[in-house]
C-alpha positions as CSV (number, residue, x, y, z in Angstrom):
1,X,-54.5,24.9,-27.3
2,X,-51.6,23.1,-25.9
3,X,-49.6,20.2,-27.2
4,X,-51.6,17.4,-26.1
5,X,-54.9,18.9,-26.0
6,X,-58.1,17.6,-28.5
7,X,-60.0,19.8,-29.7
8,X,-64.4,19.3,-30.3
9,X,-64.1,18.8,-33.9
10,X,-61.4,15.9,-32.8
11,X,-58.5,17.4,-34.3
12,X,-56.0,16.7,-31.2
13,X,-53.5,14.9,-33.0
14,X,-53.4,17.4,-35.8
15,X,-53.5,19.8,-33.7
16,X,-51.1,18.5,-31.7
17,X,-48.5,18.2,-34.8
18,X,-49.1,21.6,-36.1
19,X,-48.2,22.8,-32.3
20,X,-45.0,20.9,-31.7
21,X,-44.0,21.7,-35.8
22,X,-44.3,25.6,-34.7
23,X,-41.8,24.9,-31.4
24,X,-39.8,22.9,-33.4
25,X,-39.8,26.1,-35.8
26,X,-39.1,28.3,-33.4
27,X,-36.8,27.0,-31.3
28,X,-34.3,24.5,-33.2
29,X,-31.2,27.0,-33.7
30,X,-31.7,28.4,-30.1
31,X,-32.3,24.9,-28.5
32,X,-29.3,23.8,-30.6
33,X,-26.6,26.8,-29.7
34,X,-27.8,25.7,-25.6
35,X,-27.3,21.9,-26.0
36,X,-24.0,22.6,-28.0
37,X,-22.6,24.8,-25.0
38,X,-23.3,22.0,-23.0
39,X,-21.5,19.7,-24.8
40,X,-19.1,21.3,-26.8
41,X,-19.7,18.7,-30.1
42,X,-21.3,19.2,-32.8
43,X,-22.4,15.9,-33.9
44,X,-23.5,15.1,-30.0
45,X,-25.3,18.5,-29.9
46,X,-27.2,17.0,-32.8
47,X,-28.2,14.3,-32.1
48,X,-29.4,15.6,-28.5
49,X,-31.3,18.3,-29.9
50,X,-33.1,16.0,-32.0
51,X,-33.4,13.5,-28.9
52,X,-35.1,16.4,-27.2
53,X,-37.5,17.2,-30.0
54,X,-38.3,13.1,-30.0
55,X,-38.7,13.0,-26.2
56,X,-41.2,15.9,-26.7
57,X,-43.0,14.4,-29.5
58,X,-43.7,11.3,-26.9
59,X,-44.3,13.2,-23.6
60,X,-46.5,15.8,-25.7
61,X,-49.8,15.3,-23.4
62,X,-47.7,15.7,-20.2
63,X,-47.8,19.1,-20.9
64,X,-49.3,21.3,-19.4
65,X,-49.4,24.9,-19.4
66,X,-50.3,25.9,-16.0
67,X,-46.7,24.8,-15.1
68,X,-44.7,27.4,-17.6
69,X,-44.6,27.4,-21.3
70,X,-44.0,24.9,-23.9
71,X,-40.3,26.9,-25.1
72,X,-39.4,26.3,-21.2
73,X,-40.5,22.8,-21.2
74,X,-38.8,21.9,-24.3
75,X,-35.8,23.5,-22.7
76,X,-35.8,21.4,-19.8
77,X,-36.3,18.1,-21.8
78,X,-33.0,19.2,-23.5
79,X,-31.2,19.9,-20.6
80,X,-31.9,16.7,-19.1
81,X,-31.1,15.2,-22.8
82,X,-27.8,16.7,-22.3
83,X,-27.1,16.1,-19.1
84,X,-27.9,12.3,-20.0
85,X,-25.1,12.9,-22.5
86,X,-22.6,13.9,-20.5
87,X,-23.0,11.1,-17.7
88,X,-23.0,8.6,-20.1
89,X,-19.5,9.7,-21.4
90,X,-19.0,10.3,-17.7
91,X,-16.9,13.7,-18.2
92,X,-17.7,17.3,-17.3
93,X,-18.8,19.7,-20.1
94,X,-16.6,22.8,-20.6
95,X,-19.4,25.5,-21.6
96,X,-18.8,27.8,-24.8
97,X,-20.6,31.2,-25.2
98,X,-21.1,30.5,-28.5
99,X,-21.6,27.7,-31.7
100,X,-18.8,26.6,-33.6
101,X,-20.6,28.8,-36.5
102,X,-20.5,31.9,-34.4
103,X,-17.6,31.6,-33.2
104,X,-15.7,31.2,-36.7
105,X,-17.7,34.4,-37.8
106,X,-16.0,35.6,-34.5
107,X,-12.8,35.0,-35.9
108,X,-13.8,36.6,-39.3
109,X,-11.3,39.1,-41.1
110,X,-13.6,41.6,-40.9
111,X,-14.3,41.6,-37.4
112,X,-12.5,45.0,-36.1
113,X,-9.8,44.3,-33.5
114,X,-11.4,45.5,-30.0
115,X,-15.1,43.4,-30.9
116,X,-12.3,40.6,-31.2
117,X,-10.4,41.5,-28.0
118,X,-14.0,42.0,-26.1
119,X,-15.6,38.7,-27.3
120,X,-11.9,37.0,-26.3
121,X,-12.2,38.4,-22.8
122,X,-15.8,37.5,-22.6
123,X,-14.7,33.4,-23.3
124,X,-11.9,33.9,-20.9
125,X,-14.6,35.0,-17.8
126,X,-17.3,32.5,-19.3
127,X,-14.5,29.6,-18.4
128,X,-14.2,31.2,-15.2
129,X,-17.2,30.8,-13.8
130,X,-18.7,27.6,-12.4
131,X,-20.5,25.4,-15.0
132,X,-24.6,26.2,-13.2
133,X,-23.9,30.1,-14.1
134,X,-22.3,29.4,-17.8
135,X,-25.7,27.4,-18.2
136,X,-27.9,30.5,-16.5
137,X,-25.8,32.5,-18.4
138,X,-26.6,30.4,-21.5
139,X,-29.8,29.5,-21.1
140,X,-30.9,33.6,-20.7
141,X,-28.7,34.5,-23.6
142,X,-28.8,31.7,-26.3
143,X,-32.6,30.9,-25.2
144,X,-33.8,34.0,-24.1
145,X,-35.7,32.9,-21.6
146,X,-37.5,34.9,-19.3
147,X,-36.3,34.4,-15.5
148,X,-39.9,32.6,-14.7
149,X,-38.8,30.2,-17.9
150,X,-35.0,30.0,-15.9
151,X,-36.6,28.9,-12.9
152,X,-39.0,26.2,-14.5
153,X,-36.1,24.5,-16.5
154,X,-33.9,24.4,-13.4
155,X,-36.5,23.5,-10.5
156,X,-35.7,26.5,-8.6
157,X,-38.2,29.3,-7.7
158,X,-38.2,32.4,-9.6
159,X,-36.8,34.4,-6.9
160,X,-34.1,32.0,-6.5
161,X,-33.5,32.2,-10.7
162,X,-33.6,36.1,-10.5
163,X,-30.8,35.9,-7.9
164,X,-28.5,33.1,-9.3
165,X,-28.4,34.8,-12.9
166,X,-27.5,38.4,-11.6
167,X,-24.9,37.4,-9.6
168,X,-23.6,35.1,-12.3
169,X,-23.8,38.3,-14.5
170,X,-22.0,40.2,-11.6
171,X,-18.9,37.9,-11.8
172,X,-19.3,37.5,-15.9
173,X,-19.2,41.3,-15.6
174,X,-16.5,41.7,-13.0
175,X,-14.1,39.3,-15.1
176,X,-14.6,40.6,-18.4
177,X,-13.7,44.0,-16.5
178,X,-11.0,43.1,-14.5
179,X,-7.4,44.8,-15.4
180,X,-5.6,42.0,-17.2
C-alpha cells in the first residue's frame, strides 16, 4: 500500500500514518546528512528536513508508486525544500561530504593519520567539482540511492543518471589521486 492509498476495511488514513512514520524512520538521518550538504547549516538543514517531511505529509496521495519509490520521492521533495532555501537567501551552497557530526569524529584523536590525510584529500576534490556532481555524489553516497532513484529525484533518465554519477566519480577519483 502506498502513502495515500485506502484500504477496504477504510483504514487509508491510518494506514497512511503508519506508512509515512516508517519513511520518516528510515530515512531522517540520511535525508538530514543530504539537505545539510546542501546547505552547509545546521539549524537550516533542520528545519528543511522537517519542511520536507511536512510537504510530504500534505502531498501524501500525490504519490504514486509507478513513478519510483517513496525514499526517491521524499528525496526530491527535499531537494526542492533546499533548493527553496538557498534562493531565498539568494547565495550558492558550498557542498560538504559529510555532517558536522561526522566530520568532528573525522577529526577524532583516534583517527590514524593516513584515514585523516585520505578523508582531507577527498573534501579538497569534493570542492573541486561542480555543485550537480557533489549533489550526485551526495545523493548516491549519503542517500544511497539506486541510479533509477538518482534519475527520478533529478528529472533526468536513468541512462543519463548512470552517466552523470560515473563521470562525477571519475573526476572525484582523479582528484583524490592526483600527485599533490
Amino acid at each position: 500500500m502506498s502513502l495515500g492509498q485506502t484500504t477496504a476495511d477504510g483504514r487509508g488514513r491510518e494506514a497512511s500514518w503508519e506508512r509515512l512514520e516508517a519513511l520518516y524512520r528510515s530515512s531522517r538521518d540520511d535525508l538530514y546528512a543530504y539537505v545539510m550538504t546542501l546547505l552547509r547549516d545546521s539549524a537550516a538543514a533542520e528545519d528543511v528536513t522537517a519542511l520536507a517531511f511536512e510537504r510530504a505529509y500534505a502531498r501524501r496521495r500525490s504519490f504514486d508508486r509507478r513513478r519510483g519509490e517513496e525514499r526517491a520521492w521524499l528525496f526530491g521533495i527535499a531537494r526542492n525544500a533546499a533548493l527553496d532555501e538557498l534562493r531565498r537567501r539568494r547565495r550558492t551552497a558550498a557542498l560538504i561530504i559529510e555532517p558536522e557530526a561526522v566530520a568532528a569524529d573525522a577529526l577524532a584523536a583516534d583517527d590514524d593519520d593516513e584515514l585523516a590525510v585520505r578523508r582531507a584529500a577527498v573534501r579538497a576534490a569534493l570542492d573541486g567539482l561542480g555543485p550537480r556532481e557533489r549533489e550526485l555524489i551526495a545523493l548516491k553516497f549519503h542517500a544511497g540511492l539506486t541510479n533509477a532513484e538518482l534519475a527520478s529525484v533529478l528529472g533526468v533518465s536513468v541512462s543519463n543518471a548512470g552517466t552523470m554519477l560515473h563521470r562525477a566519480v571519475q573526476k572525484l577519483r582523479s582528484a583524490v589521486d592526483a600527485p599533490v
